[in-house]
Backbone bond lengths (Angstrom), bond angles and torsions (degrees), N, CA, C in turn:
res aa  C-N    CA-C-N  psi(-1)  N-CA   C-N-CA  omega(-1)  CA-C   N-CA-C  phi
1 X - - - 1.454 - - 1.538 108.84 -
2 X 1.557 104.70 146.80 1.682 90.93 -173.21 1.145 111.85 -111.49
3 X 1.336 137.25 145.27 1.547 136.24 174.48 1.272 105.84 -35.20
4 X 1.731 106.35 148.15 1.468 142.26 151.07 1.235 126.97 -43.31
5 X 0.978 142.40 164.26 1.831 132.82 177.70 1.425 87.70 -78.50
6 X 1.343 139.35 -65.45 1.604 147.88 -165.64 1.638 102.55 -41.07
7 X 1.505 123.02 -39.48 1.611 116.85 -161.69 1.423 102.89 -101.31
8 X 1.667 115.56 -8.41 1.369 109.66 165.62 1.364 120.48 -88.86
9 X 1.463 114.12 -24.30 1.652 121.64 163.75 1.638 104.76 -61.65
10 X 1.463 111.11 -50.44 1.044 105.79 -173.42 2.131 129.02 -41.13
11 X 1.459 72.69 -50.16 1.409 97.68 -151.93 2.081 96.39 -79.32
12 X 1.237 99.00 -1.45 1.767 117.63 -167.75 1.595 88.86 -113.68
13 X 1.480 141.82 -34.00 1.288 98.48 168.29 1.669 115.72 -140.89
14 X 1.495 109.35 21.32 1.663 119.99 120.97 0.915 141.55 -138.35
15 X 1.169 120.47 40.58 1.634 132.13 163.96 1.364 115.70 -57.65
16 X 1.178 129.35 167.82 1.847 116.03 136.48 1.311 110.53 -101.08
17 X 1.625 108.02 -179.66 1.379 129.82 -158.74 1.967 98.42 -48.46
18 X 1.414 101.58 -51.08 1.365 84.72 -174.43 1.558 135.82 -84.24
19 X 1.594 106.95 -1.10 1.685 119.38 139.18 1.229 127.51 -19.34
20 X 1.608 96.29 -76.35 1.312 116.41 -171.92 1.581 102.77 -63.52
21 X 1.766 110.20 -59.75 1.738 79.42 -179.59 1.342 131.54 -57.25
22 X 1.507 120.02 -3.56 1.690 97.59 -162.81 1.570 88.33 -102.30
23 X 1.305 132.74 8.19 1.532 130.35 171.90 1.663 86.62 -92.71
24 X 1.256 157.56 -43.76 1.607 124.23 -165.55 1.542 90.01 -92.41
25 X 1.272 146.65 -2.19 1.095 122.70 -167.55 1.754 95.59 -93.86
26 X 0.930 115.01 -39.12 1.771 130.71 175.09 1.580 97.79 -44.40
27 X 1.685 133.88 -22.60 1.450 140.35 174.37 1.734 101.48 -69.63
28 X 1.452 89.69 163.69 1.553 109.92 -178.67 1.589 97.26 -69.49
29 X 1.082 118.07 158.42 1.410 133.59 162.84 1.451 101.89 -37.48
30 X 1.407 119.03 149.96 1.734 135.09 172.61 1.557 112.46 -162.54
31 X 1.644 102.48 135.55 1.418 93.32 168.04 1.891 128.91 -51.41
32 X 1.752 87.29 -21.70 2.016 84.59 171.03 1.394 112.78 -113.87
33 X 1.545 132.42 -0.25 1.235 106.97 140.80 1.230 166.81 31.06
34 X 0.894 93.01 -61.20 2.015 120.63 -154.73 1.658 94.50 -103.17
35 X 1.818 86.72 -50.45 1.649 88.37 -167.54 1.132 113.65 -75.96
36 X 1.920 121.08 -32.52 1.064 140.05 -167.47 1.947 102.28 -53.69
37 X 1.478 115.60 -35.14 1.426 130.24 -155.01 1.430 89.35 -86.15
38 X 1.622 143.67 -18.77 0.932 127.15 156.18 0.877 106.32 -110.62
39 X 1.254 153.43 81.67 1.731 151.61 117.72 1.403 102.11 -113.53
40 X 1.474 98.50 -25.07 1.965 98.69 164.69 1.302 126.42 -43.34
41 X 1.391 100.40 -57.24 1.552 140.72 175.09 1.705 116.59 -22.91
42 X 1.577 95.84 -37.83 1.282 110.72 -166.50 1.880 113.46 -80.05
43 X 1.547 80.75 157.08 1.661 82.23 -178.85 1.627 105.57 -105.83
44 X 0.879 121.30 15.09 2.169 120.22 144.66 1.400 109.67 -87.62
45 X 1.628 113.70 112.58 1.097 105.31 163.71 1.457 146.73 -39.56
46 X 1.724 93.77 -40.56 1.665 119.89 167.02 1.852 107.81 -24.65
47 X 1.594 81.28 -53.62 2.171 97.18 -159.53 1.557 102.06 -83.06
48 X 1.163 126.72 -17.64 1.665 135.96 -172.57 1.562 100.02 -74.62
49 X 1.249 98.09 -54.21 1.801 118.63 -165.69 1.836 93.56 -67.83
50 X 0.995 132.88 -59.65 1.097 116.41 178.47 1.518 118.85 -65.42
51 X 1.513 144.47 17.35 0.756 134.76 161.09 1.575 109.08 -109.20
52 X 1.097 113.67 -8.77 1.373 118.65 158.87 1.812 119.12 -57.07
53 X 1.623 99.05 -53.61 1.300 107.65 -173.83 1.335 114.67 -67.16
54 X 1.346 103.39 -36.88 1.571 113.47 173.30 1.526 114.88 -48.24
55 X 1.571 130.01 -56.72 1.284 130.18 156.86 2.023 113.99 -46.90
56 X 1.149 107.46 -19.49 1.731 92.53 -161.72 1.715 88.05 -92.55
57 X 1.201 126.80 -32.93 1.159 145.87 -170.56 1.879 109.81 -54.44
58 X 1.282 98.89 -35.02 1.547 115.01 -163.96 1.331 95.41 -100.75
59 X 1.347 125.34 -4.47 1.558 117.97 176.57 1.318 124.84 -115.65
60 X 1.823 115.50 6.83 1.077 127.54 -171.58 1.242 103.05 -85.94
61 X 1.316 116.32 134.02 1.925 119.09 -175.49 1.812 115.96 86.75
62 X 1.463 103.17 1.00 1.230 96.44 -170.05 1.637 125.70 -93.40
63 X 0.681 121.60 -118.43 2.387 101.85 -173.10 2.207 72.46 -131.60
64 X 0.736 139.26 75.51 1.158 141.16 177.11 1.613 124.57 169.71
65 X 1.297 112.47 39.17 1.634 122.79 -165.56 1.701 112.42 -46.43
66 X 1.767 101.93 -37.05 1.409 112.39 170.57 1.608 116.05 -23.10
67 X 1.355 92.79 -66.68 1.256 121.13 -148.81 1.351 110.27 -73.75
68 X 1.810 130.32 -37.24 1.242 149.08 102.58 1.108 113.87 13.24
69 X 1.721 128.12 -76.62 1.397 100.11 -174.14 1.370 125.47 -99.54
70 X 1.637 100.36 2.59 2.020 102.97 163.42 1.681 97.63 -44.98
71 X 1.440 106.66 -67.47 1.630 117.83 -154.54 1.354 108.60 -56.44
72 X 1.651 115.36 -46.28 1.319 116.39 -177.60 1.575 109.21 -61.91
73 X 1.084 122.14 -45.95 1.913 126.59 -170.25 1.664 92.06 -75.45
74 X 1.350 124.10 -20.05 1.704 117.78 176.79 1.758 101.07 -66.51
75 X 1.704 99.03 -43.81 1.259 81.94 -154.09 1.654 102.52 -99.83
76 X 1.220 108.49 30.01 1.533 120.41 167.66 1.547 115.59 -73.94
77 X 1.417 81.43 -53.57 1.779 107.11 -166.32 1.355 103.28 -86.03
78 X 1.337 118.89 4.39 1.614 111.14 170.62 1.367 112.91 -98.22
79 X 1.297 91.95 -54.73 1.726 93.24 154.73 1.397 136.03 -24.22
80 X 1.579 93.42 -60.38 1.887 97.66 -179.91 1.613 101.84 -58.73
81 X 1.201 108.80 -57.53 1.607 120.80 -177.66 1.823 107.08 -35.75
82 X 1.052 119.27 -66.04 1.576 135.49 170.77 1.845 108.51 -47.36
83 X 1.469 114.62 -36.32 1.386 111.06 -170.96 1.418 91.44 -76.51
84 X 1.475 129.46 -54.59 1.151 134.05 167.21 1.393 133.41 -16.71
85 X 1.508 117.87 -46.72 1.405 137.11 -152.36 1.701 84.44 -108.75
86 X 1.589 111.07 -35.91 1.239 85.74 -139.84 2.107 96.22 -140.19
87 X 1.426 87.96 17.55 1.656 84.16 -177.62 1.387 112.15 75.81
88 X 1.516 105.90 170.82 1.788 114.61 172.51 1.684 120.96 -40.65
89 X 1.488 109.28 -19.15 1.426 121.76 -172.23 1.609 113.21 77.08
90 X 1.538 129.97 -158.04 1.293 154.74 -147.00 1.555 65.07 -96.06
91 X 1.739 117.39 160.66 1.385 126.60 179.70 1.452 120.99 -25.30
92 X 1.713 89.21 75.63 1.742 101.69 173.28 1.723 115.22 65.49
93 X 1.295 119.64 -16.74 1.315 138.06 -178.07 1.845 102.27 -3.65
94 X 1.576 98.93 -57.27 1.442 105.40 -160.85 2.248 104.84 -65.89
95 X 1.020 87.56 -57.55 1.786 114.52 160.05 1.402 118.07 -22.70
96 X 1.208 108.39 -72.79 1.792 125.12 -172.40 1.493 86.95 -71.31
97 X 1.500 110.50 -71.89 1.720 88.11 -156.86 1.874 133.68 -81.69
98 X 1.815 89.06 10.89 1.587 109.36 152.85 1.935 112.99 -65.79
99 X 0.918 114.51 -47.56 1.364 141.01 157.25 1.491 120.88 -25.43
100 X 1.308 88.83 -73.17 1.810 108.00 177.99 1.453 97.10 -62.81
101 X 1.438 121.25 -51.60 1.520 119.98 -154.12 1.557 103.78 -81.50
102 X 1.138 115.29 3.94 1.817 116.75 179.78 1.365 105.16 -101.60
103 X 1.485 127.69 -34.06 1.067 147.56 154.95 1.594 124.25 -40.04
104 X 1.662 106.85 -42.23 1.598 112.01 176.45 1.512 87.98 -100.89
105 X 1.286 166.64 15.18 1.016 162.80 -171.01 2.078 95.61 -106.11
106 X 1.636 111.44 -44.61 1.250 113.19 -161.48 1.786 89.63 -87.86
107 X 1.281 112.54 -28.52 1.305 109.50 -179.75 1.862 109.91 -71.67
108 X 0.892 121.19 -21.79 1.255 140.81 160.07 1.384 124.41 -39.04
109 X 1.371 95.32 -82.66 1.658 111.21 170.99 1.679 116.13 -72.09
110 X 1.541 123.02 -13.73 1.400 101.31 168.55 1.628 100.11 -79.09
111 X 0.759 140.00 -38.96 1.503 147.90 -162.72 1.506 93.43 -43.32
112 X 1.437 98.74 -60.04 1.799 105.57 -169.04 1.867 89.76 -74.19
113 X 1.124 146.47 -24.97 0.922 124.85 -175.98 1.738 102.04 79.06
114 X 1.376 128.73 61.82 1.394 150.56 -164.19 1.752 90.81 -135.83
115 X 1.338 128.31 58.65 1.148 108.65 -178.13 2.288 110.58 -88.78
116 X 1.023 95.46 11.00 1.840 111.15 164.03 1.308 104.91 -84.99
117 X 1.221 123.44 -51.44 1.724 121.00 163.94 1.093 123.20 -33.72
118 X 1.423 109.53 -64.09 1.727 112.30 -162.28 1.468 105.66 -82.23
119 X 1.552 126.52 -8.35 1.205 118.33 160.51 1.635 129.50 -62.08
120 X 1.363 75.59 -31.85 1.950 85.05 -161.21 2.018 96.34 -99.37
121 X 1.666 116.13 -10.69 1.361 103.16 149.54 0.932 138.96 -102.19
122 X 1.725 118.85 -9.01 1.710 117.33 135.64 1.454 110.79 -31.82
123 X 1.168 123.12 -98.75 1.059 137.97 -151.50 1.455 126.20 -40.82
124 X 1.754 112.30 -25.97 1.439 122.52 157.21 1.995 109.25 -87.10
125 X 1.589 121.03 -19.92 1.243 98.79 -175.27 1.589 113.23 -91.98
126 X 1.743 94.98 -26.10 2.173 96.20 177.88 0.882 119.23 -47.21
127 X 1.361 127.90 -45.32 1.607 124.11 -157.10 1.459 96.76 -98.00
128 X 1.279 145.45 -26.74 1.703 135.37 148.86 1.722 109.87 -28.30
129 X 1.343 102.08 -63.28 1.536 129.87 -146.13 1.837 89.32 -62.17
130 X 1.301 95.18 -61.12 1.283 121.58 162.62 2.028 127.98 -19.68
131 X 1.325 91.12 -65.72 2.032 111.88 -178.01 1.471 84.39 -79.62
132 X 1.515 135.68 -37.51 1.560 116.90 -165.66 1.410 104.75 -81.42
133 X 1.101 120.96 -4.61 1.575 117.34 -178.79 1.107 126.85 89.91
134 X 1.967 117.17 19.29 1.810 114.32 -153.16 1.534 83.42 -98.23
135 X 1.208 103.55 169.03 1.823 127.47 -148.81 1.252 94.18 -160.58
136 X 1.040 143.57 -7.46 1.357 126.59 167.37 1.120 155.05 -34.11
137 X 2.007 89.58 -72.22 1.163 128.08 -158.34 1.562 118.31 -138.11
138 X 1.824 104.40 11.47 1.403 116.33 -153.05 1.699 91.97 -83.46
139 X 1.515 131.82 -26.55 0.941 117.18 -131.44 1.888 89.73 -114.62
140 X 1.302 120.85 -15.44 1.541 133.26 130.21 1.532 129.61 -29.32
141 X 1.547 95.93 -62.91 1.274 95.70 179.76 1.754 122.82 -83.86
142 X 1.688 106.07 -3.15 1.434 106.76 160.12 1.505 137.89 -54.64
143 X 1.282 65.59 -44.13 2.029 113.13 178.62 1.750 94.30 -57.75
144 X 1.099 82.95 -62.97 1.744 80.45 -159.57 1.860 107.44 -61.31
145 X 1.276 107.18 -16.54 1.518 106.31 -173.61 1.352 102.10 -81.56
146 X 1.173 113.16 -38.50 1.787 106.09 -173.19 1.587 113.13 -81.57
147 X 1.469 124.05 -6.98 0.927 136.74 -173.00 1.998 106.13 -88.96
148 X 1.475 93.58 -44.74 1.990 116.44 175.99 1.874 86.65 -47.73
149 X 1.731 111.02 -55.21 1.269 102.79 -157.83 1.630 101.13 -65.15
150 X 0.979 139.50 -26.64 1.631 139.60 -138.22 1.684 78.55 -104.18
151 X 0.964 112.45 -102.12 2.155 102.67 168.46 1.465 110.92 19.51
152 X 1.756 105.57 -58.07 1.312 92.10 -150.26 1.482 105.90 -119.29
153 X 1.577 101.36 28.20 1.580 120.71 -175.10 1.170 132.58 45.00
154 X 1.456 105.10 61.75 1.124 113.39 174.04 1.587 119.59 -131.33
155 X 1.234 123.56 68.76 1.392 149.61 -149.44 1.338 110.26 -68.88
156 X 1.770 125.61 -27.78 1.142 128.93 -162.30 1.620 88.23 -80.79
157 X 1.485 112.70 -68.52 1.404 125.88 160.45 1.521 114.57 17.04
158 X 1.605 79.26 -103.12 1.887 114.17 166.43 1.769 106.65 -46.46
159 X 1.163 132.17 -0.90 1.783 96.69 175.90 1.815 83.77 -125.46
160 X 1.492 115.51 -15.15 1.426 81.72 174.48 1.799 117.47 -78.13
161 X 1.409 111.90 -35.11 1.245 123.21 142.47 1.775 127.18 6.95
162 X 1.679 78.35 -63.86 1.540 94.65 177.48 1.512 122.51 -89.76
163 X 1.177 110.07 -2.29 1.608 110.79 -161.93 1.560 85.40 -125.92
164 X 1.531 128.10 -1.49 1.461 128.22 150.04 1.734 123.87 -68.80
165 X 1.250 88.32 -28.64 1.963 99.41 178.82 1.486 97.73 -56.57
166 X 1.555 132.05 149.59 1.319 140.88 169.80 1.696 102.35 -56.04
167 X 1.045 115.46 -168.54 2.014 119.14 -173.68 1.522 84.49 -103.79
168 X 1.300 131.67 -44.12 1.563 115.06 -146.95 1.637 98.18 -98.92
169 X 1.633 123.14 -0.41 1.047 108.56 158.88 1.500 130.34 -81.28
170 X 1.609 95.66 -35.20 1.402 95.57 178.21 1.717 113.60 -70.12
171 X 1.602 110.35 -16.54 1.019 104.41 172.87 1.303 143.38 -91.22
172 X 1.669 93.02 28.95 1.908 120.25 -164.45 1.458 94.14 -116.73
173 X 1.282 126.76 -19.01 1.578 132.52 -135.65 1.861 84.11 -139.95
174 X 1.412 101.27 122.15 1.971 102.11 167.99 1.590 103.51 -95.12
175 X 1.918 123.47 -13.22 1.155 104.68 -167.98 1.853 112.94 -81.83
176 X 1.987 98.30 10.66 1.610 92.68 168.92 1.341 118.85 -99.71
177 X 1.424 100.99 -15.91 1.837 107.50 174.00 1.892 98.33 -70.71
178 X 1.114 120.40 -28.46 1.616 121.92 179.24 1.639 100.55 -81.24
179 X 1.159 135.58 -10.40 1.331 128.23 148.92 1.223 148.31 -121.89
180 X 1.702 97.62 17.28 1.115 122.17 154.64 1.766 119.12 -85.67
181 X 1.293 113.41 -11.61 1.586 133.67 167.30 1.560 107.55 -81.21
182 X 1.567 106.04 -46.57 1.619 103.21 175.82 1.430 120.59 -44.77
183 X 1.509 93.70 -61.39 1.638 106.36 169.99 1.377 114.78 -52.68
184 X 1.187 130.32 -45.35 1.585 120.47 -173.22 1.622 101.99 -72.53
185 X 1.238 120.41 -26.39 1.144 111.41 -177.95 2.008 122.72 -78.94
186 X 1.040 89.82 -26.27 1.540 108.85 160.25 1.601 127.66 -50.13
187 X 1.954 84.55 -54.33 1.627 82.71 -173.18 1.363 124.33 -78.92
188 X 1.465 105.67 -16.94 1.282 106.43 -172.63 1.966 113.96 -136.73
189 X 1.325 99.90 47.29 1.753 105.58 -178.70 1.037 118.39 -38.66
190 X 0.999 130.26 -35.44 1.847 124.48 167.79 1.860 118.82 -69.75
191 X 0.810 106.34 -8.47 1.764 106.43 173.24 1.682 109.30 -70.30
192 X 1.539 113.09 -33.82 1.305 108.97 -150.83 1.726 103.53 -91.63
């Protein structure tokens, strides 16, 4: 049986070293795995946490989304927990891979088609992601929010959404001119 999202947070930011390994080893086989079970090992959180991601990383897209977004929302919330205790970390460490892990979390829930999820975990992870300064992955997970709204028809939502983005972002990014067409195509289906 495989750990809970709760006993992998747990065990990721008070466990000890050998917690954490027997929660990635309890995972399916992975090419990083192996390695992931020793960077666990370690007593810097910095080096633990990335062997977490390393396992959540190898399961994103795979015939098991479940399982995907236990690890990814584990290693969300370990993160925050770690930024908490311990600041952005070694180059942002805690930051970026809060980032990454909100990212396989939204990739998660579209898979299952949970588009009530990714609203209501946007909306608690942007504005974190946001005050910590991550740049990554923010402009994905915009995307993906106005997109949750359009899914789940809610168009007014989704175009103010979109007409909230700055001009020179959307004008860096073509996947908002591709939903700025969605929307026009919505409002007015008989024009085209």
């Amino acid at each position: 049986m495989r750990p809970r999202t709760d006993e992998i947070i747990r065990a990721f930011t008070e466990g000890s070293p050998s917690d954490r390994q027997a929660i990635l080893a309890a995972m399916p086989p992975t090419m990083a795995r192996d390695v992931a079970i020793q960077l666990a090992a370690s007593d810097e959180p910095s080096i633990a946490v990335v062997g977490l991601d390393q396992v959540t990383a190898d399961h994103v897209g795979d015939r098991d989304p479940e399982l995907c977004l236990s690890l990814a929302t584990a290693c969300y919330h370990v993160c925050r927990h770690l930024y908490g205790n311990h600041g952005a970390g070694p180059a942002q460490v805690y930051v970026n891979t809060a980032g990454r892990s909100a990212h396989f979390v939204i990739t998660a829930l579209r898979s299952l088609s949970r588009y009530e999820e990714v609203l209501r975990f946007l909306d608690a992870a942007l504005p974190w992601l946001e005050e910590a300064r991550h740049r990554s992955h923010l402009t994905d997970l915009m995307i993906a929010r106005i997109e949750a709204h359009l899914h789940l028809r809610h168009e007014n939502q989704a175009a103010e959404l979109l007409l909230a983005i700055p001009e020179d972002l959307r004008s860096q990014d073509v996947r908002f001119a591709s939903l700025r067409r969605r929307l026009d195509v919505i409002a007015a289906p008989d024009r085209l």
